[in-house]
N, C-alpha and C positions, 0 to 999 in steps of 0.2 A: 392459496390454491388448495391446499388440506383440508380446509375445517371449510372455507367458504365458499370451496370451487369456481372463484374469480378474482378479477386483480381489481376488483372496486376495493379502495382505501376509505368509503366515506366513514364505515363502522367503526375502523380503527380511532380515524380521530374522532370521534362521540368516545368510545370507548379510554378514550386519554384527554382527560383535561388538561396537564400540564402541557399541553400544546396549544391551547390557546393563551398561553401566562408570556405576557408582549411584557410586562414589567422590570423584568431582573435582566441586566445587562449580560450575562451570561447563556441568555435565550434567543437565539437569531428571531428578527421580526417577519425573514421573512419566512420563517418557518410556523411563527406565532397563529395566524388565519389563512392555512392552506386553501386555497380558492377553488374554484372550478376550474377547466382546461375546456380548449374550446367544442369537444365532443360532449361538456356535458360532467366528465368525471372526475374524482379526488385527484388530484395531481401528485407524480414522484416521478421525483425526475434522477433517483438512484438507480445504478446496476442492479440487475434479480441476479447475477454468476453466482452470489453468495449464498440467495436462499437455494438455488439449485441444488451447491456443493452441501451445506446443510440437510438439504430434504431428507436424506435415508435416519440419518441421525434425528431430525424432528419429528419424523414418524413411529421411529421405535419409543423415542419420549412419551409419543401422544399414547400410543398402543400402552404404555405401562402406565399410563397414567388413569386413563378408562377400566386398567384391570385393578390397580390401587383403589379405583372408586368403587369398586364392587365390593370391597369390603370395608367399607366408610369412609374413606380417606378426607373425600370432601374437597381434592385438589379441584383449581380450576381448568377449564376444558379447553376455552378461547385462547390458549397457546401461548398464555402467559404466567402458568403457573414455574415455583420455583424448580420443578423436575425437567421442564422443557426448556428452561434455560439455561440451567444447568449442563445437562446434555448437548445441548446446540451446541452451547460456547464452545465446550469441552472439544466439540468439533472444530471449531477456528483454530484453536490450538495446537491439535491435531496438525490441521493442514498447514498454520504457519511453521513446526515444526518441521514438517519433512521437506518444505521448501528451502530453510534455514540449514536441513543436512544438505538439500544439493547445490546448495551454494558453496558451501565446506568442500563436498568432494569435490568440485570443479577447481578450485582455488588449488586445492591438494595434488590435484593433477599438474600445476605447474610448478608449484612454490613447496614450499617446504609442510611437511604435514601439518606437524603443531603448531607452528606459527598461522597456519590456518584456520584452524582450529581455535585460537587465540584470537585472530580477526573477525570467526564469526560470533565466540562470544562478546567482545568488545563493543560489536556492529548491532549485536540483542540488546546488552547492559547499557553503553555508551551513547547510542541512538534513542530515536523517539520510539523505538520496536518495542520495546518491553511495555509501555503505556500501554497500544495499542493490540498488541498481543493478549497480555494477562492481565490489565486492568479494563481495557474496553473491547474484547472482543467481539463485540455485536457490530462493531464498524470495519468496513471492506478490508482494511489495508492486511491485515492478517491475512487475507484469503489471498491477496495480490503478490506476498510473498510467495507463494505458493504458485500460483499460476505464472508468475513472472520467472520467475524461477524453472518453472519446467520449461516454456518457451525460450528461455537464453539457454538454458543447459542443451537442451536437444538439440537448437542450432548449433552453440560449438562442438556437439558431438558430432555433427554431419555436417560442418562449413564447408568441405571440399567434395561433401557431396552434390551433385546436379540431377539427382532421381527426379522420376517426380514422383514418388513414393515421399522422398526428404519434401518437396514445396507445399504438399498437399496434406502431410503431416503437420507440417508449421503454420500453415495455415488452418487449419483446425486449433493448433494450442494460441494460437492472434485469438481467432473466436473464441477461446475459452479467458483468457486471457482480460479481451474487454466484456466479458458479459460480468468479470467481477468488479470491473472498475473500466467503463469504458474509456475515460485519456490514457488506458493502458494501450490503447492503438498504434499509440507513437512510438514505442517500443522495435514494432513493423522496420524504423529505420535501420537497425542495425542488418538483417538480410536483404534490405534496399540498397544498402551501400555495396554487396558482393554482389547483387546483381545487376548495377549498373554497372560493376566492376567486368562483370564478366561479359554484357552487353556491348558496352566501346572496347573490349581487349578482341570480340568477336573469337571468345575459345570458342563458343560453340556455335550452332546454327541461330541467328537470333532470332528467326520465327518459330524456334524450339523453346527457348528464351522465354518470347511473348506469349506461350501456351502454357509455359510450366509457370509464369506472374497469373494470367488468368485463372489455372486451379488452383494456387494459391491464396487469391482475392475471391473464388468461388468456395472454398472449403471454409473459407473463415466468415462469410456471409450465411451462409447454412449452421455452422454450430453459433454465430452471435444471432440468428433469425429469432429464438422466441425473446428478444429482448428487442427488436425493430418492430413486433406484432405485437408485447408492450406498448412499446410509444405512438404506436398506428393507432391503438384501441385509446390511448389516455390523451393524445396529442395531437392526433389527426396527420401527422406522418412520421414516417419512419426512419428517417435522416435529419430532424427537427431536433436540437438539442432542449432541451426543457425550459422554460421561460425563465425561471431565477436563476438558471448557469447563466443565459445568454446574459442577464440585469448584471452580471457580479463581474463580466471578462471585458477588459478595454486592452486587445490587442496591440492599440496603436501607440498606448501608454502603461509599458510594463515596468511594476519597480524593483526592476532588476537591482540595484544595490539593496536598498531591504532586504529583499525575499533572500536573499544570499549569504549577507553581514551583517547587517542588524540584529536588533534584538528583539524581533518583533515576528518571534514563529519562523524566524531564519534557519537556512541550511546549517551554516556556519557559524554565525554569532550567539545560535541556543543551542547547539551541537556540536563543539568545538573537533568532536575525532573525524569527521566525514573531512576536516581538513588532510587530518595525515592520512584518508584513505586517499584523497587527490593526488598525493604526492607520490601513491603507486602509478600513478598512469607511466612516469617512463619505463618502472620494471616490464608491464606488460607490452609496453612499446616494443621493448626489445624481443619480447617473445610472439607476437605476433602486430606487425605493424595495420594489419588490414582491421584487425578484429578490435582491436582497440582505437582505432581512431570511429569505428563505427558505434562503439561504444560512450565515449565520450561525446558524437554525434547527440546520439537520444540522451545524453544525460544535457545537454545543451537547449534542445528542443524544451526537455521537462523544465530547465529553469526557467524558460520562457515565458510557457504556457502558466506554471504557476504563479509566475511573477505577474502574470498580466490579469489573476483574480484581485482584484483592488478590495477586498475585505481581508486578502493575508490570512485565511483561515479562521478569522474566528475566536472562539474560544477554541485553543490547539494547544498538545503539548510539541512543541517544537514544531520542525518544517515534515510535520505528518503525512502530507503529498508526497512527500518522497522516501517514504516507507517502501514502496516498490524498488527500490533501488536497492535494495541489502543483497540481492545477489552483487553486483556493477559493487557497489561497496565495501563487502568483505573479499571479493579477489581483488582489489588495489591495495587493499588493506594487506592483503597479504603479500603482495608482491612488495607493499614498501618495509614491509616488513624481512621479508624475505633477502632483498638486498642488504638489509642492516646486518645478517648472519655474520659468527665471526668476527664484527667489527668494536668496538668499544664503544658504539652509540647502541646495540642493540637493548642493552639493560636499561639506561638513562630511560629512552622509550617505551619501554615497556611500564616502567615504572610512571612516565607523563602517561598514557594511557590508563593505567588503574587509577592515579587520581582523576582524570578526566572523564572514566567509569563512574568512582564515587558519588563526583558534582552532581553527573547524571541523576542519578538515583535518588539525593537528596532533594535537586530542582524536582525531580517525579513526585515524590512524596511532600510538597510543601506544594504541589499544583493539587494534588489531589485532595490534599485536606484544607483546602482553599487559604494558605498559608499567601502565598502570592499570587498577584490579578493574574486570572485568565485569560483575558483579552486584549490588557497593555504591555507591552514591551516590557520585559522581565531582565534585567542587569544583573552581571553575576554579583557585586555587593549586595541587590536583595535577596540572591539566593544566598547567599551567604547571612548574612543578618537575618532570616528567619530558623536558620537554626537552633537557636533559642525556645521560638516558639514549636520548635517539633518536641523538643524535650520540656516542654510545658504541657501541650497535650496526652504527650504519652503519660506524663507524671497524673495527668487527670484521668484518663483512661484508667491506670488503674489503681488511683486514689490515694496516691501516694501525696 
């Protein structure tokens, strides 16, 4: 939209060959020969929420970069020189960052600070968030910490609110929400469940109810709108999920033990601490029964939904789809934490948690230097048995 003033993709792929490279298993095919769409145009069938939140940031890049060329610099213009990426990233960063503090403070608000605080680095280091953060921030999920995060924060800041100031607010951060990653829609369950809640309890009037759902589902249609006039323009309509999402999701046959416990891009089986975040759900039981079982709702949904992509991600470091969930995951984290206060289990776990940190960071660093398959089911013995070859690299790295 900067440089080219349209959302035609055809120049981009001419401009990148390594997109048409169908060869190396590590290349989705069906990314390999991006087709036409039936209007005619490139196809992407990714959220723009990110280049949005980006854009002030890739403009100031591009601005310094046209002033660098004025006195020879020689940088490229096409928005992929080292200064504009630099910059952008630095912006995902950014906004995974201050998602990642308001998850900390909400946790803090119930639970004990530092143990907080502990949860949400655990939930950085221990999870697939640090991949996706600081080594690939070009991809959504950084941005989703961030919007996900404002939209659960602000709901439990206003949950016994019934304004419609609060419906009309949340439904704007829904639309911002999926415009960085649209299955972030299902998120929506969590203030679904209080207002069905408050619908059969009849607190209030329910065709006050059904007016404050409609500006709700109206404010978040208007801020996700230039991402439906997207897919209008690329797809031919605007509620049409993209052809290769629809190719890749069989509803009907979800592998739900995979996606969960295995080792194959799993929640839990390539992410072992998202376990003992699970085992906060009673602390926040107890502190608030409503908002936690609406929580575990959408965390419910999300396994589903992800479970029922029959590619499992791909080449992924870990259950990357559920990178949104680090707010949902550092307050259980904290709450199971929290409970432990006091007790003579709290040290034990803490100390399984910094090894389970470790792993992390070693299985990160032997995915990225392509020490272990990308694509097949990774066992903690291989992650383990390529430690070896990290200190074989390093030692060639630097010539020792």
């Amino acid at each position: 939209m900067v440089i080219d003033h349209d959302i035609d993709f055809a120049n981009q792929a001419k401009l990148h060959p390594y997109l048409k490279v169908g060869q190396h298993d590590l290349f989705y095919e069906r990314f390999a020969e991006p087709g036409l769409t039936p209007t005619g145009r490139q196809g992407n069938g990714t959220a723009m929420g990110s280049a949005l939140l980006w854009m002030p940031f890739f403009i100031v890049a591009h601005v310094l970069v046209l002033f660098l060329n004025l006195f020879g610099a020689g940088l490229e213009t096409n928005g992929y020189s080292l200064v504009h990426q630099v910059i952008t990233m630095m912006a995902s960063i950014g906004y995974a960052t201050v998602g990642m503090f308001i998850a900390y403070r909400t946790a803090a608000k119930w639970f004990d600070r530092t143990l907080s605080l502990i949860a949400a680095l655990a939930m950085l280091f221990g999870f697939a968030t640090i991949q996706y953060v600081m080594i690939e921030p070009s991809i959504s999920h950084a941005m989703t910490i961030f919007s996900v995060s404002c939209f659960l924060a602000y709901f439990v800041l206003h949950k016994d609110d019934d304004s419609w100031k609060k419906w009309v607010t949340l439904g704007a951060l829904a639309g911002m929400m999926m415009l960085t990653r649209w299955q972030e829609g299902f998120f929506v369950v969590v203030p679904l469940v209080y207002w069905l809640r408050s619908f059969w309890c009849g607190g209030e009037e329910r065709l006050k109810l059904v007016g404050k759902g409609i500006a709700f589902v109206a404010a978040l249609l208007v801020v996700f709108s230039p991402q439906l006039v997207a897919f209008t323009l690329m797809f031919g309509s605007p509620f049409s999920l993209p052809p290769e999402s629809r190719a890749i999701m069989d509803f009907a046959h979800p592998l739900l033990w995979t996606f969960t416990f295995s080792f194959h891009h799993s929640l839990v089986g390539s992410t072992p601490i998202v376990l003992l975040a699970l085992m906060g759900i009673p602390a926040l039981w107890r502190r608030d029964r409503t908002l936690c079982g609406a929580l575990v709702c959408a965390l419910l949904v999300f396994i589903y939904v992800n479970a029922s992509l029959q590619e499992l991600g791909g080449n992924a470091f870990g259950a990357r789809r559920m990178i949104d969930h680090f707010f949902v995951f550092t307050v259980l984290l904290a709450g199971f934490l929290d409970g432990l206060k006091g007790s003579r289990w709290l040290r034990p776990v803490l100390l399984l948690m910094c090894g389970l940190v470790t792993y992390n960071l070693i299985y990160m660093l032997e995915y990225d230097l392509n020490i272990i398959h990308r694509v097949k089911p990774v066992t903690p013995a291989d992650v383990l048995g390529g430690i070896p070859k990290i200190v074989g690299k390093f030692r060639s790295v630097m010539g020792l």
